[in-house]
N, C-alpha and C positions, 0 to 999 in steps of 0.2 A: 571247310575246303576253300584254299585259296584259289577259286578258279580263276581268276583274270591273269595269272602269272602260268598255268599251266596252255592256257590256251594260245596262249601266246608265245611258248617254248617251240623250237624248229621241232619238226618232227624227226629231222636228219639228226637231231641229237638224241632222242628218244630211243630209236630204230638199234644205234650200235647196243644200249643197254640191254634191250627185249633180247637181241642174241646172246649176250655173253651171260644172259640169265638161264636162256635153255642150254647154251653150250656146257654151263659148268655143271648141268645134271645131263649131259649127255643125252640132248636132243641137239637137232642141228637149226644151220641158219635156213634151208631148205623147208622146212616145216615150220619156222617161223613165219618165213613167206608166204607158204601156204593157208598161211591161218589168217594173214593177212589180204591175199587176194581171197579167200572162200567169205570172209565180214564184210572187202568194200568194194570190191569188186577191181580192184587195180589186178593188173597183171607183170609182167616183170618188168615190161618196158616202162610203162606206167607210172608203176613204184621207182624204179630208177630216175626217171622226170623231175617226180615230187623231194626224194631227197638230194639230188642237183640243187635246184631253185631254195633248196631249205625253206619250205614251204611253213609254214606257223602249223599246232596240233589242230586249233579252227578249221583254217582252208584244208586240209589233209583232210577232214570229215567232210568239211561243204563239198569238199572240188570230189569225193567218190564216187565212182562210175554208178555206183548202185549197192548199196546198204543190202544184206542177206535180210532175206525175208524170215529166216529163222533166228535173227539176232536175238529174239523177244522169247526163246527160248533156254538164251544164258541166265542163269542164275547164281544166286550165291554170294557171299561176301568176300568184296574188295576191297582194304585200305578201311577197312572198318565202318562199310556202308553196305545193303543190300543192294546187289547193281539193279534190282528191278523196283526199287522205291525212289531211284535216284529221279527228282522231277527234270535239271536239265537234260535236256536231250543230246547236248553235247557232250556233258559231263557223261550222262551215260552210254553213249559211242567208245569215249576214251575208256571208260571202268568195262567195258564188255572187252574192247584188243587185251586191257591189261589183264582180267581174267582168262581168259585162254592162252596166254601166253601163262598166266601162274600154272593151269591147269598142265600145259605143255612140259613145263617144269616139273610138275609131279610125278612126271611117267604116267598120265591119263594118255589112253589109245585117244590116236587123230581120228579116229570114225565119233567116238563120245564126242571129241574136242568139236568136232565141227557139223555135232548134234546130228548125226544122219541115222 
């Protein structure tokens, strides 16, 4: 994993790809948000803040209001890694958004997605 280059990608460039991944299986940008404020705790205004400033994928995890306490409940393989073996902690922040956004893409229900 090349992580020094993914940590350091805006997350404002990130953000449009996670939509146009759920949109082209016909979930929306609505639920991508959501899946996003229920992992970091941002809310809309928030989230709007962080990709103004184009903030780095790094500070987008550092600067989260508050990490779900159930993140440690995602599972599963990401990009050819178990997200729950992964040791950085960073790394596995970013592999847990990108899993539930895969999962989102599946047509997995948001109640599963967002482990309740």
């Amino acid at each position: 994993m090349n992580t020094l280059r993914i940590f350091h990608m805006p997350f404002s460039d990130i953000y449009p790809l996670y939509i146009k991944k759920a949109e082209r299986k016909g979930r929306t940008k609505k639920e991508v948000d959501e899946i996003i404020f229920w992992l970091t705790g941002y809310d809309e205004d928030s989230l709007q803040q962080q990709l103004e400033k184009e903030v780095s994928m790094e500070n987008f995890f550092h600067q989260a209001p508050q990490m779900n306490s159930n993140a440690s409940l995602i599972k599963g393989v990401i990009c050819g890694y178990r997200v729950e073996e992964i040791e950085d902690e960073l790394m596995r922040k970013i592999r847990y958004l990108d899993k539930l956004i895969d999962e989102l893409a599946k047509g997995r229900a948001m109640e599963k997605i967002l482990r309740k």
